[in-house]
C-alpha positions in Angstrom: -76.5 159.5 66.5 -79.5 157.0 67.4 -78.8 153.5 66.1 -75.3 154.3 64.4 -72.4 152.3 64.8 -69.1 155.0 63.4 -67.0 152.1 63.0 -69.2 149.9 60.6 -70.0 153.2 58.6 -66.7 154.0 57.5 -65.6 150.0 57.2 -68.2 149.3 55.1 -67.4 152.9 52.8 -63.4 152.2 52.1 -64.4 148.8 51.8 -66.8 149.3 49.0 -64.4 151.8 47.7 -61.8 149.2 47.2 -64.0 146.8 45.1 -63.2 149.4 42.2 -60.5 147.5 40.6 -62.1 144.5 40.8 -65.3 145.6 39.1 -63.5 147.2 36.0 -61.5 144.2 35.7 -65.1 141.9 34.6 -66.8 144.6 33.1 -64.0 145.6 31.2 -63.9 141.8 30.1 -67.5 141.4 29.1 -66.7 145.1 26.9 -64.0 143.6 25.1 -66.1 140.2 24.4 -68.9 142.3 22.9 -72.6 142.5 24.0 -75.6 143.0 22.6 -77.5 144.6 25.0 -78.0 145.4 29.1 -80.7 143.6 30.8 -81.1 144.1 35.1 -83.1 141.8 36.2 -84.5 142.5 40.0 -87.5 142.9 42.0 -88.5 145.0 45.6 -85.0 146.9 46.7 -83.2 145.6 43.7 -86.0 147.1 41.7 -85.4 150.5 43.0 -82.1 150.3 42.2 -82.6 149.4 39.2 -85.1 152.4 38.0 -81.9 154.4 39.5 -79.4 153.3 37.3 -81.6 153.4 34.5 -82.5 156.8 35.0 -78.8 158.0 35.0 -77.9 155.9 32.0 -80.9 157.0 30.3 -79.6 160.7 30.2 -76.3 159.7 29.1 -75.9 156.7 27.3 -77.5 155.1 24.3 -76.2 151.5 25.5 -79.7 149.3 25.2 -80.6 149.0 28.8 -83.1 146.8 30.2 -84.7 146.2 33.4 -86.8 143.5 33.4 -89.1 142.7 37.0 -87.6 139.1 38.0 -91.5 137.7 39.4 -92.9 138.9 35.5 -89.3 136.8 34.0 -89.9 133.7 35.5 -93.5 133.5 33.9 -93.2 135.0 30.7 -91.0 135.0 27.5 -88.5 137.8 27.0 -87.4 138.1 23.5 -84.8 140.9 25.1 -82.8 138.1 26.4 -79.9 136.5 23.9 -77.4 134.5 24.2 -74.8 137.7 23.4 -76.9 139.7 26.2 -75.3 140.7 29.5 -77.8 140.5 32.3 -77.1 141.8 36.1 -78.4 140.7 38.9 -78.2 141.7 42.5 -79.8 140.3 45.9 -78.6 141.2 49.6 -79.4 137.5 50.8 -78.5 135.8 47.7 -81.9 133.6 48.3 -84.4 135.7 47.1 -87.3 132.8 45.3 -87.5 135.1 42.1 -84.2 136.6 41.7 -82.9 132.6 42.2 -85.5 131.3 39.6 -84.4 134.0 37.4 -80.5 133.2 37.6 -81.7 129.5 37.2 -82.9 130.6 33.3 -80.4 133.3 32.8 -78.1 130.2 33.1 -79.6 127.8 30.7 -79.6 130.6 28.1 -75.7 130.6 28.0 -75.5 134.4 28.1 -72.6 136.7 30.4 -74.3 137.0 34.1 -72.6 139.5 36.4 -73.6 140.5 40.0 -73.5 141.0 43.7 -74.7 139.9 46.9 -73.8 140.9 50.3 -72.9 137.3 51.6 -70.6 134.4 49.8 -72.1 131.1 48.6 -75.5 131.6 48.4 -77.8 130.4 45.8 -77.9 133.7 43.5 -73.8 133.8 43.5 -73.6 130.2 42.3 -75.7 130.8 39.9 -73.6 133.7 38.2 -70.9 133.6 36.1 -69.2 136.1 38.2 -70.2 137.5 41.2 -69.0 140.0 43.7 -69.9 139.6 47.2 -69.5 142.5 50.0 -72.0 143.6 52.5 -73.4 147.0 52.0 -72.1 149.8 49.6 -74.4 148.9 47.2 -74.5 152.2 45.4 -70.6 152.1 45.1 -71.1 148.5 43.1 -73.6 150.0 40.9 -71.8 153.0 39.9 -68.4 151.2 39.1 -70.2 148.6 37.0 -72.4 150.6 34.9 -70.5 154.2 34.8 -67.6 151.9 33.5 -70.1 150.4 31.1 -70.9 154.0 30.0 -67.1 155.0 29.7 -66.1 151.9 27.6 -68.9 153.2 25.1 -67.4 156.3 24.6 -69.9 158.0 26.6 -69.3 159.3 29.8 -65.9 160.3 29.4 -65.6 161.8 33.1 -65.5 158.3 34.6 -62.2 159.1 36.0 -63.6 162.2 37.8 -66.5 160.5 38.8 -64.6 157.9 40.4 -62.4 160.7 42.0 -65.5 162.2 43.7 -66.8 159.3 45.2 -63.7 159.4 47.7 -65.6 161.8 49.0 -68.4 160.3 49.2 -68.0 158.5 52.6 -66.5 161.7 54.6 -69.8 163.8 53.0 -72.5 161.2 53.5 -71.2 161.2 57.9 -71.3 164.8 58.3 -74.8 164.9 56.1 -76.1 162.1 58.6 -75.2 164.3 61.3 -76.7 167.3 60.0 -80.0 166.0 59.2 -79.8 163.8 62.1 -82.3 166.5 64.5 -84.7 167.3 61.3 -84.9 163.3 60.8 -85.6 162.6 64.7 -88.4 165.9 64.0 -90.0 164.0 61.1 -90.5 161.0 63.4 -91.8 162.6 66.2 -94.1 164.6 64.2 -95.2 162.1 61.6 -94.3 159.1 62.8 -97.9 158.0 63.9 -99.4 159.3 60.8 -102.1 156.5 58.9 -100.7 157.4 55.7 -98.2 159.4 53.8 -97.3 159.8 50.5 -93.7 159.9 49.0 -93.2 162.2 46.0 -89.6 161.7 43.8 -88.6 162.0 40.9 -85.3 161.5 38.1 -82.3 159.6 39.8 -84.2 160.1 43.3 -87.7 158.5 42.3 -86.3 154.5 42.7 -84.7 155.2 46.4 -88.3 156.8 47.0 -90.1 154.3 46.0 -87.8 151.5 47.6 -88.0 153.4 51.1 -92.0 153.7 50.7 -92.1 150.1 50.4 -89.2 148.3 51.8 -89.2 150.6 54.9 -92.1 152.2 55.5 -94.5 149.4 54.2 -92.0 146.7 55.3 -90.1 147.8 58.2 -92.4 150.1 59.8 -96.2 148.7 58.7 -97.1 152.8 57.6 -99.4 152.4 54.4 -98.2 154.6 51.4 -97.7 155.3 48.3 -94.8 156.5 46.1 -95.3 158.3 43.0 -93.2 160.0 40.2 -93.0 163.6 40.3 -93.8 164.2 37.0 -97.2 162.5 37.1 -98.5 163.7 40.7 -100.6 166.2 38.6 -102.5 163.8 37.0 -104.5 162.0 39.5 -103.0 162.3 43.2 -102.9 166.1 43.8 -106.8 165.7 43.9 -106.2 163.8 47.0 -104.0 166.2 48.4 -105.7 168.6 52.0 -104.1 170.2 54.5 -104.1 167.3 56.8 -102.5 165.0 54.2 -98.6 164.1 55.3 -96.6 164.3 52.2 -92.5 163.9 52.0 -90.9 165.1 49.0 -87.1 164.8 47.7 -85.7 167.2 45.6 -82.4 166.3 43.5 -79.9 168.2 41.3 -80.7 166.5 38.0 -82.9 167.3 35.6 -85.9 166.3 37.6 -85.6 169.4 40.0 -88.1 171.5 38.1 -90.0 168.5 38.2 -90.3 168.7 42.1 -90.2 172.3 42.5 -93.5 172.3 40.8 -94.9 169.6 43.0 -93.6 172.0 46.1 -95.2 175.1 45.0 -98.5 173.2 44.9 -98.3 171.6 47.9 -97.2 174.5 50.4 -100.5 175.9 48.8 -102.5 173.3 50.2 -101.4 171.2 52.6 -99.7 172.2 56.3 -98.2 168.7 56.7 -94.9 169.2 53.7 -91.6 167.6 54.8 -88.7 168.5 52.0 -86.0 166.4 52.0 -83.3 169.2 49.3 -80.4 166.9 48.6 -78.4 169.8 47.0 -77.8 170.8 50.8 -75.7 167.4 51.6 -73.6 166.8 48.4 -69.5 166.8 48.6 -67.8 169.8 48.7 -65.5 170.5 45.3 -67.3 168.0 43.0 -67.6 169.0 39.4 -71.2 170.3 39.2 -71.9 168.4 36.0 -71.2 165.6 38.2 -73.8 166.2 41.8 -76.8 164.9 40.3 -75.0 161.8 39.7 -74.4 161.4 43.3 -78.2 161.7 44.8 -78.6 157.8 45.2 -75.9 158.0 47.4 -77.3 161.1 50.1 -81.1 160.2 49.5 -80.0 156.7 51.2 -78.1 158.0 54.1 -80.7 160.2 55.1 -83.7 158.0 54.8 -81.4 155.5 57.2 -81.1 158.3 59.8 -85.1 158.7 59.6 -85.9 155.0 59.6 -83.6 154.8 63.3 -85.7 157.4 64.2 -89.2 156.0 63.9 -87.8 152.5 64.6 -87.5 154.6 67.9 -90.7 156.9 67.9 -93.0 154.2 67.3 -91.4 151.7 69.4 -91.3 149.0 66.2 -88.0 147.7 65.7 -87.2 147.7 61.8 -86.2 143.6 61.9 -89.5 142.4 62.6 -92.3 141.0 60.1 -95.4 140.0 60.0 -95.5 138.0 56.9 -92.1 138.4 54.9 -89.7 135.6 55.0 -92.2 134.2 57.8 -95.3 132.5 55.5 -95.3 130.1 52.5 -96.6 132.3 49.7 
């Protein structure tokens, strides 16, 4: 496959599947010292994430959860934010300005601060009570931390099987990379020099759509865009909508799938440029169907990665380089 290194793939999978016991082992601690409620502070890709997991806890859990935009924190007061709250935080670098001035004030109010970052020592990590630092695997973090949060509340009581089918996570999301690897390298070639496109999600899918309209697209690839959740395309955008508008949709297995099977059916009526990206056809073998739609965040990922090598390629625009991000004072 274009761009894919096998050997860092499945390093970085068993390695973020050993991180389990470590993870219980501080969120079980924070559990037993008693919080009030869950705030996730983040911004950009942590943002996404964040919309994710709060999607998936919203149709399970009553825990209060939070998330709170770190750049609207720094500025203004957040009554949310106790001294018995539990806030999370994550950041790939560890730098980022307003996940680092948030951690600065998360500090001073004395409350439990838990997180990741990819690299050791950096700003964010010192900054946290406890922090976990691994490169990649993000997903696998997530889901350990706040399914476990879930199960020590008495409400997800198939933690055990959830935890069960992400070791098969790693051997489903390689041979669901090479399956969609031709359809992703057709995408590029065939929209890959589009001016625009829309991005259409919704449920546990709509954060990784809206992180890979803006992080990648946006960021990586300079393609204007626009995300927007499924359930309010109907109320504004469709009007936009002709035939020679390129829109991608994803369609998951949770409750938003009638969502976004609406949105199809309108959009094969009128427009001749529909890519559908059906995550139901990559999901692991023998998992407890209750339990698929948990596991979208995973497969919408590692599909998106396939397309991005792809129009890194198409479009001759390696996915490193930036015009403004990390390169200007602003």
């Amino acid at each position: 496959m274009l761009g894919f290194a096998e050997s860092d793939f499945w390093n970085m999978e068993e390695g973020a599947l050993a991180l389990r016991a470590r993870i219980e082992e501080v969120v079980d601690e924070i559990c037993e010292e008693g919080y009030e409620n869950i705030l996730y502070i983040a911004i950009g890709g942590t943002w996404a994430h964040a919309l994710q997991m709060k999607s998936i806890i919203e149709s399970v859990s009553t825990i209060p959860f939070y998330i709170v935009n770190a750049g609207e924190f720094i500025y203004k007061n957040t009554p949310r934010l106790k001294k018995n709250s539990f806030v999370f935080m994550e950041s790939v670098s560890g730098d980022t300005e307003e996940i680092v001035r948030a951690a600065e004030i998360v500090k001073k109010s004395g409350c439990r601060s838990f997180g990741f970052t990819d690299k050791a020592e950096t700003p964010l990590s010192r900054l946290l009570d406890t922090c976990v630092s691994f490169e990649g695997g993000v997903f696998y973090k997530l889901f350990y931390t706040f399914f476990r949060f879930m199960h020590n509340a008495g409400d997800f009581p198939d933690y055990e099987k959830l935890c069960d089918s992400m070791k098969k996570i790693p051997s489903a999301l390689f041979a669901a990379k090479r399956k969609f690897d031709p359809v992703a390298e057709s995408f590029a070639k065939e929209y890959g020099n589009e001016k625009f496109i829309y991005l259409i999600g919704a449920g546990h899918t709509f954060g990784g759509v809206y992180s890979y309209a803006m992080c990648v697209l946006e960021e990586m690839q300079w393609i204007p865009t626009k995300s927007i959740e499924g359930a309010e395309f109907f109320h504004g955008t469709l009007e936009i909508i002709d035939r020679d508008v390129p829109v991608m949709i994803y369609k998951g297995e949770d409750f938003s799938r009638a969502i976004m099977e609406r949105v199809e059916n309108f959009l094969h009526r009128v427009t001749r440029k529909l890519f559908v990206v059906d995550l139901a056809d990559f999901k692991p073998e023998g998992v407890d169907p209750a339990l698929r739609a948990f596991l979208d965040p995973f497969v919408l990922q590692a599909l998106n990665e396939r397309i991005s090598k792809h129009l890194e390629f198409e479009r001759r625009h390696p996915l490193d380089i930036r015009r403004y991000y990390r390169r200007l004072k602003y």
